[in-house]
PAZAPA-4460 file (N, C-alpha, C; in steps of 0.05 Angstrom, whole numbers, plus 32768, in hexadecimal, padded with zeros to 4 digits):
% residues 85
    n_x    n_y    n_z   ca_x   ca_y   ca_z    c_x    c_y    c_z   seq   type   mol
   856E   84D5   8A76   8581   84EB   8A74   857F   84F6   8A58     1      X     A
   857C   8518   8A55   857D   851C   8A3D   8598   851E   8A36     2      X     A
   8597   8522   8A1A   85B1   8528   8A0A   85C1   8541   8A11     3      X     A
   85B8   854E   8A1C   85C0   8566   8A1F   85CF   8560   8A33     4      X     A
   85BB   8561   8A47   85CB   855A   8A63   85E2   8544   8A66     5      X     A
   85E9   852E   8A4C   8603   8526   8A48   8616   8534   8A3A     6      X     A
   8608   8545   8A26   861E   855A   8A26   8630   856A   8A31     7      X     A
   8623   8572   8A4D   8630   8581   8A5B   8643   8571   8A65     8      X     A
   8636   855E   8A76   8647   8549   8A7E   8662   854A   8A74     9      X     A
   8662   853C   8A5C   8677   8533   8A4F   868C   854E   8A4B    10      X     A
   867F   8567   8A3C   8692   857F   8A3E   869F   8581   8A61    11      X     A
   8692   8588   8A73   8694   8588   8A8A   86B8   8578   8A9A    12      X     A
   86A8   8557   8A8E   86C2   853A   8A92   86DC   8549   8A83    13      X     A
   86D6   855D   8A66   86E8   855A   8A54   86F7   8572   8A65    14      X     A
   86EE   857D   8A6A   8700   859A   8A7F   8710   8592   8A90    15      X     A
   8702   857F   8AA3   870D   8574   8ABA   8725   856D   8AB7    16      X     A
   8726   8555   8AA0   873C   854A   8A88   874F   855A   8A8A    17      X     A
   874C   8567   8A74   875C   8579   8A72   8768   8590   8A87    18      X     A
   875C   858F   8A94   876C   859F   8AAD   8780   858E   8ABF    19      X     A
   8766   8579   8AC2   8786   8561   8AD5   87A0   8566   8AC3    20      X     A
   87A0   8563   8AAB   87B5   8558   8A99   87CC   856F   8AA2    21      X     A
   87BC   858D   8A98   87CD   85A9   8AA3   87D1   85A2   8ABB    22      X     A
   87CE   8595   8AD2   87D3   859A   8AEC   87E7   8583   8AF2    23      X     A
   87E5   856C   8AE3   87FF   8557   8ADD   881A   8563   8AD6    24      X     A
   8816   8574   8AB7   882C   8587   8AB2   882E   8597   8AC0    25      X     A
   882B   85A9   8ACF   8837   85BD   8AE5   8846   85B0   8AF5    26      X     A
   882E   859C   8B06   883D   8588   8B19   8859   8581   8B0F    27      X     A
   885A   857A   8AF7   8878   8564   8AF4   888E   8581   8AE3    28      X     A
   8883   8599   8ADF   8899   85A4   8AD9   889C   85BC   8AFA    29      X     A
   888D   85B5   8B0B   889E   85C1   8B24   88A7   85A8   8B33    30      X     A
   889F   858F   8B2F   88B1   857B   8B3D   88C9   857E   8B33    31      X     A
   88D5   8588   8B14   88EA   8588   8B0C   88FC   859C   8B15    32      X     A
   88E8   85B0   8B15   88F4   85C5   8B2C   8900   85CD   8B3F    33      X     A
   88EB   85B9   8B54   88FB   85B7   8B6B   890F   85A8   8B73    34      X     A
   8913   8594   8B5F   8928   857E   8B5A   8946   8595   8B50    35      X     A
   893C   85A6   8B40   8955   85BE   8B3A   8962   85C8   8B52    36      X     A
   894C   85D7   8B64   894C   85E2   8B71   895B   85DE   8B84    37      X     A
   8954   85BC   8B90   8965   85AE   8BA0   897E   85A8   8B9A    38      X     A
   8984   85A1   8B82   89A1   859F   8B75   89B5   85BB   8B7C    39      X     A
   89A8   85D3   8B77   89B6   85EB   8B73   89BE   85EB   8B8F    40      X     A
   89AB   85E9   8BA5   89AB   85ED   8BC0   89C7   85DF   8BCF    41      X     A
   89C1   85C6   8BC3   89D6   85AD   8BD3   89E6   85BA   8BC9    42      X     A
   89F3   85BD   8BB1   8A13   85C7   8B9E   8A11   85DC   8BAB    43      X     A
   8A0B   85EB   8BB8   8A12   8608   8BC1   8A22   8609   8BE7    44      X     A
   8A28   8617   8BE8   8A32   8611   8C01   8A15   862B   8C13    45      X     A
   8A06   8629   8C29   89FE   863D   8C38   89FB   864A   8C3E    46      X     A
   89FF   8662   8C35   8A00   8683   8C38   89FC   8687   8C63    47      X     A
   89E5   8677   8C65   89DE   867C   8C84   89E8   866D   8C95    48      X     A
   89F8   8656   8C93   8A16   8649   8C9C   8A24   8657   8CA2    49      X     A
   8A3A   865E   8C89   8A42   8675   8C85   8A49   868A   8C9A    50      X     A
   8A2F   868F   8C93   8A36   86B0   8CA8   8A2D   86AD   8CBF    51      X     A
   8A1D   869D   8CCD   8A20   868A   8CE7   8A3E   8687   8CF0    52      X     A
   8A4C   8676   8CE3   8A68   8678   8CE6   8A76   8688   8CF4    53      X     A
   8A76   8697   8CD3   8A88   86AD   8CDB   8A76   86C2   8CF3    54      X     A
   8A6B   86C2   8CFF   8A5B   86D0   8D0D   8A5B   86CA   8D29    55      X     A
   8A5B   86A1   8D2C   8A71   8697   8D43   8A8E   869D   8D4B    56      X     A
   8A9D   869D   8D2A   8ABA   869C   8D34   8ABF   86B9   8D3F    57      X     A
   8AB2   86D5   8D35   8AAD   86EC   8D42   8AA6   86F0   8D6A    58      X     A
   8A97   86DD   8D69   8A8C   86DD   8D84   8AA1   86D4   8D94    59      X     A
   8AAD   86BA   8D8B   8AC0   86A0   8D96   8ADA   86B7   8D9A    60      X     A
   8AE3   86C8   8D89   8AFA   86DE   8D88   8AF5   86F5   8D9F    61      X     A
   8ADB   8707   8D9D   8ADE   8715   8DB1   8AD5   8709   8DCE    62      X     A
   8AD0   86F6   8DD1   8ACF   86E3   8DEE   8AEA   86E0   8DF4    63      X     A
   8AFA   86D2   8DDE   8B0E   86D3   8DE3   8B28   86EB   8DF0    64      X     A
   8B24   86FF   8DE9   8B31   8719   8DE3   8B28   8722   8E06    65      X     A
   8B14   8722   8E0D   8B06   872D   8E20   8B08   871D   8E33    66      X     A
   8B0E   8700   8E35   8B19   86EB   8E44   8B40   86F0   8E50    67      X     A
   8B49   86F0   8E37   8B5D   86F5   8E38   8B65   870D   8E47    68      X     A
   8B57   8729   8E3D   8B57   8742   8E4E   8B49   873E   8E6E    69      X     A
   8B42   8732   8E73   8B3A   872E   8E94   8B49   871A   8E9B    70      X     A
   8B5D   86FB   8E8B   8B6D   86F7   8E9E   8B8F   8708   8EA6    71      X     A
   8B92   8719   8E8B   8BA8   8727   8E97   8B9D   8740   8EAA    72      X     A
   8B8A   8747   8EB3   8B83   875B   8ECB   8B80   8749   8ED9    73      X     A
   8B7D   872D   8EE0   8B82   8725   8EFA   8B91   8719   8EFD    74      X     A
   8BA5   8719   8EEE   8BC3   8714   8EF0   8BC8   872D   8EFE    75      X     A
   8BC2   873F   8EEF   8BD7   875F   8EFB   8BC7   875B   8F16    76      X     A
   8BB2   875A   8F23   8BA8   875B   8F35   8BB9   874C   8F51    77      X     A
   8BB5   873A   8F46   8BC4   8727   8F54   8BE3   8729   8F57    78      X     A
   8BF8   8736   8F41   8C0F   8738   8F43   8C12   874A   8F53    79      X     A
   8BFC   8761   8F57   8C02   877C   8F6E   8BFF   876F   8F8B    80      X     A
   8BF0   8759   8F8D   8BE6   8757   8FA9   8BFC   8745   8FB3    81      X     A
   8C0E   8740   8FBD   8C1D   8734   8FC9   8C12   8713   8FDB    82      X     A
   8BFA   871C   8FE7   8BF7   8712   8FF6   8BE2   86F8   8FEC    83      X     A
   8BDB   86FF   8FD0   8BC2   86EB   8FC4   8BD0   86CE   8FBF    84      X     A
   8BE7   86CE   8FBE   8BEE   86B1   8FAB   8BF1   86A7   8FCB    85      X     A
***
């Protein structure tokens, strides 16, 4: 092997090096990140809960309303007909 050709080598290893190392630090300052991230998330209450919800209790109301309005028409229905009960 010449000298040379361990030169490269070794610059080469020394890159590599040094890049893992940058890719260790990224790694562990977005692990810290998403560790934020998750924190912020849990402490928060769900925006899409939320309005799911209220978007049920909407639904649950006019079922209701519209339930209610068809059993008093067949009440009146029935109060005209003499003969149903």
């Amino acid at each position: 092997m010449s000298l040379e050709f361990l030169q490269v080598l070794e610059s080469r290893v020394r890159e590599a090096a040094e890049r893992l190392e940058d890719l260790a630090a990224e790694n562990a300052r977005l692990r810290k990140e998403i560790e934020k991230l998750e924190r912020d998330r849990d402490a928060r209450p769900d925006k899409s809960v939320e309005k799911l919800e209220k978007a049920w209790g909407k639904e649950r109301d006019e079922i209701r309303k519209r339930t209610e309005a068809l059993v008093e028409r067949l009440s009146a229905l029935l109060a005209d007909d003499p003969g149903a009960a």
